[in-house]
C-alpha positions in Angstrom: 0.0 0.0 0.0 2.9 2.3 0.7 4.6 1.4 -2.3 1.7 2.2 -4.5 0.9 5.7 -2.4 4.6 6.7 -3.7 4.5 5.6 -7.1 1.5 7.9 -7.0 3.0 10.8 -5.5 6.1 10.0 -7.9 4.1 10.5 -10.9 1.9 13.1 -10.5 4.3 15.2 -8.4 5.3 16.8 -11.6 2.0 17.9 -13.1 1.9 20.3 -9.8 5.2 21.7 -10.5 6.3 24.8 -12.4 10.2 25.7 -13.3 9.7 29.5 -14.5 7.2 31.9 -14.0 6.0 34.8 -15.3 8.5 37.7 -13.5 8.1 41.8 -13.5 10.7 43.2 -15.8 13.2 45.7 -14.7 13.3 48.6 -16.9 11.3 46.9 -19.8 11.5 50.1 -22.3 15.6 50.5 -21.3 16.0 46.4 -22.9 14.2 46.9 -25.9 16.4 49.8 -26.9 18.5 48.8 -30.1 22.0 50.3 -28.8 24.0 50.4 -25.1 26.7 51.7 -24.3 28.9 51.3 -21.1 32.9 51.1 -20.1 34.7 48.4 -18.3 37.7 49.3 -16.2 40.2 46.8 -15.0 44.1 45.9 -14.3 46.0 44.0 -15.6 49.6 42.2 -15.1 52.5 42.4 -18.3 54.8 39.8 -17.7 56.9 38.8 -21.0 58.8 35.4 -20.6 60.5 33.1 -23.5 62.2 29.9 -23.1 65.4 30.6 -24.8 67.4 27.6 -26.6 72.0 27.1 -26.0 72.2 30.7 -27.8 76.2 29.7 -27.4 77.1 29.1 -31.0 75.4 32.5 -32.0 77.0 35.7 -31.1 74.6 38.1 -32.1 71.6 36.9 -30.6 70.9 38.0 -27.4 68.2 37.3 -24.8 65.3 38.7 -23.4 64.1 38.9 -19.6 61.6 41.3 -18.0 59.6 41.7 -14.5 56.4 41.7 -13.7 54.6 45.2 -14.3 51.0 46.4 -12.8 49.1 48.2 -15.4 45.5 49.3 -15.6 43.2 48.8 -19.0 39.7 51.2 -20.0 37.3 49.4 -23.0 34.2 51.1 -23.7 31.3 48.5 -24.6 29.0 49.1 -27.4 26.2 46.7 -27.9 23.8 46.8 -30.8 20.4 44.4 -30.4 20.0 42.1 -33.7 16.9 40.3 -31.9 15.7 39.6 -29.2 18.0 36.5 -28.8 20.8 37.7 -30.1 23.2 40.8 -29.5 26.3 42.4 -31.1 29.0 43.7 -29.1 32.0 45.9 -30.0 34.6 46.3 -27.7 37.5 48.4 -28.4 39.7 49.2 -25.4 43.0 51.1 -24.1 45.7 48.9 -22.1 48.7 51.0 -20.3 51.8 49.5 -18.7 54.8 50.3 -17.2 57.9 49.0 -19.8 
């Protein structure tokens, strides 16, 4: 009997059940524009390394080693709607470093 009752519960569980419903939009008018803009500010770390071969035999080849530099980077995001699934985004940017 208590086998059947959770078969039963089992399979009609999910008729009861809903995954996504129906939500209040934030700023609907704002996403259906066509273009956005916005930036994007970060930092960044330069570090240049190469794994050098026996540079013996050569003598006018010389090698290359650097530090590890902070730096900071700006991009400015443009986004252009296509549909309403699908989005193109252009985002050129500045990096500076300390060589």
């Amino acid at each position: 009997m208590k086998l059947r009752l959770l078969i039963i519960v089992t399979l009609l569980a999910p008729l009861s059940s809903a995954a996504q419903f129906a939500r209040l939009r934030n700023q609907p008018l704002y996403d259906k524009s066509g273009l956005h803009f916005g930036f994007h500010i970060g930092i960044n770390n330069y570090d240049f390394s190469m794994d050098l071969k026996d540079l013996s035999e050569v003598s006018n080849i010389f090698g290359v080693e650097s530090e590890a530099l902070p730096g900071y980077n700006i991009n400015i995001i443009s986004n252009l709607r296509l549909t309403e699934h699908l989005d193109l985004r252009f985002t050129p940017g500045f990096a500076a470093t300390v060589r």
